[in-house]
C-alpha positions, 0 to 999 in steps of 0.5 A, spaced: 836 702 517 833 709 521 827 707 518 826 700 520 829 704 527 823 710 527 818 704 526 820 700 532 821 706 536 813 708 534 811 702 536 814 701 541 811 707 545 804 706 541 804 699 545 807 701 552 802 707 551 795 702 550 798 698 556 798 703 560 790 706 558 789 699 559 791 698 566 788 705 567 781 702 565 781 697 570 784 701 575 778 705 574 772 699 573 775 697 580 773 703 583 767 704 580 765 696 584 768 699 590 764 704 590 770 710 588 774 707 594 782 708 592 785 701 591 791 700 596 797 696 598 794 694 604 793 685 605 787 682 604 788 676 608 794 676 613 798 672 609 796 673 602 797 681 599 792 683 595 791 681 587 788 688 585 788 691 578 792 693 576 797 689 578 795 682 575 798 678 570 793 677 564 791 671 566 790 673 575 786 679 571 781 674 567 780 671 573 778 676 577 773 680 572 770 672 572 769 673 579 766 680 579 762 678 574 758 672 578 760 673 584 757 680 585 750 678 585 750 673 589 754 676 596 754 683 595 760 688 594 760 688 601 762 681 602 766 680 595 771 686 596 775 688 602 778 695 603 783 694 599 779 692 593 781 685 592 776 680 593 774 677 600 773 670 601 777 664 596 777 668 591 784 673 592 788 666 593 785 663 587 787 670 583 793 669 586 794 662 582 789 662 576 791 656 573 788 652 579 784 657 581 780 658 576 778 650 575 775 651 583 771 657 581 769 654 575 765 648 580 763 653 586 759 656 580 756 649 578 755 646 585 751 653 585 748 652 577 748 646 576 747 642 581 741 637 581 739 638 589 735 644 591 738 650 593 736 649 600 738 641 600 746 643 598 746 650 603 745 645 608 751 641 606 755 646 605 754 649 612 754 642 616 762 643 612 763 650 614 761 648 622 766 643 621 771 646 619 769 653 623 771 656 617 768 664 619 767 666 612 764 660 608 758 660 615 759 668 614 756 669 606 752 661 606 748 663 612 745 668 608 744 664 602 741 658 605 736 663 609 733 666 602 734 660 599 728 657 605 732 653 610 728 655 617 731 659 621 732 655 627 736 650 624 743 655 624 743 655 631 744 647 630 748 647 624 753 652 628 752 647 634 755 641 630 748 638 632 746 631 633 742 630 626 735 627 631 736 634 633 733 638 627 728 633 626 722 637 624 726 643 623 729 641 616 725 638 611 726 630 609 732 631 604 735 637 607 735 632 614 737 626 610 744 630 607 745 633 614 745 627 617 750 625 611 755 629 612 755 629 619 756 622 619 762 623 613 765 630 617 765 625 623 767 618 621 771 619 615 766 614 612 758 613 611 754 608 612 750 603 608 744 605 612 745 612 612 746 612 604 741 608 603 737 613 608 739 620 605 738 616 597 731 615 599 730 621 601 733 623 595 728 619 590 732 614 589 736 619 584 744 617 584 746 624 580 743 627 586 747 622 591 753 624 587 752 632 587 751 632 595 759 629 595 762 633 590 758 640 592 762 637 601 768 635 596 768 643 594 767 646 600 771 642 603 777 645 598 774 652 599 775 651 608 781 650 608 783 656 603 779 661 608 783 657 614 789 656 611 790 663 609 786 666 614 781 670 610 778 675 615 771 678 614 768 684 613 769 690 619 764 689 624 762 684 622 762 679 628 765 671 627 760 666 627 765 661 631 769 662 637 777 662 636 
């Protein structure tokens, strides 16, 4: 019996002792992503704390290496991590409930990867969705991906502006005016026309996985606003806010 006793108290502190060496692993790849910053316990957004290691749960920490793995290449560590070291934009909140979270990460990934419209085509939804919702952090990080992926320059203004679609008429291409002036129509009315769906489908090619991928890609964006308003996810410092509170 003080045998079988011995035996669980070793393993017991073999255990306690891998957790630890584990935690102190990911404390130390946080730092080396926040560039050797020291991880505090100050808020990552006004309302939700901030989900760092090695304070998450297995699944929060699954997510959150997920999130740092695709997201870092795409925005940047600036626009991925806060001061805290947790993750900028609707990734805390998603961190924060991983079981839902992971399923929305997992279709922002596949609007960006699997998205049968071009990089430019979507940008400019997904921007017309920020515009509406003036969600500061999704204009912040999508400004700058729609503008390496070929959108011109003088549409951002517009797009900002909630412009009238005739308004960037020569200024976006065919398709990306036909999606503009689709969601605008959707943002506006809570409906589309039988005239700009057919309109925006031509533009399109007449390509119905397309017309299905422009509504899915508003509909996540849609789902990613209201995390960035409803928590009230802040941007980097100094960085000025796209839309006037």
């Amino acid at each position: 019996m003080q045998l079988d006793s011995n035996k669980r108290w070793t393993f017991a502190i073999i255990t306690t002792a891998a957790a630890i060496a584990a935690m102190q692993a990911l404390s130390r790849r946080a730092r080396l992503l926040f560039g050797g910053a020291a991880l505090s316990t100050t808020k990552a957004t006004a309302r939700l704390p901030p989900m760092v290691p090695p304070n998450l749960d297995a699944a929060q920490q699954a997510l959150y290496d997920t999130i740092v793995d695709t997201r870092i290449k795409v925005i940047g560590r600036e626009a991925l991590f806060d001061d805290a070291g947790a993750l900028r934009g609707p990734w805390n909140p998603e961190v924060a409930s991983p079981a839902l979270g992971q399923h929305l990460e997992r279709l922002a990934t596949a609007v960006r990867t699997e998205n049968s419209l071009e990089a430019r085509v979507y940008e400019v939804a997904i921007l017309a969705v920020g515009a509406h919702w003036t969600a500061q952090f999704e204009w912040y990080a999508h400004e700058k991906i729609a503008r390496k992926a070929g959108v011109a320059e003088a549409a951002f203004p517009l797009i900002k502006a909630l412009a009238p679609p005739e308004q960037l008429a020569g200024i976006l291409e065919p398709d990306e005016a036909a999606a503009y002036a689709l969601a605008r129509e959707l943002l506006q009315t809570s409906r589309v026309s039988d005239a700009t769906y057919a309109a925006t489908k031509a533009a399109f090619g007449g390509d119905d996985r397309k017309m299905a991928d422009l509504c899915m890609t508003m509909g996540c964006y849609h789902a990613v606003s209201t995390i960035l308003n409803m928590f009230e996810v802040a941007l980097p410092a100094g960085e000025a806010p796209p839309f006037r509170e």
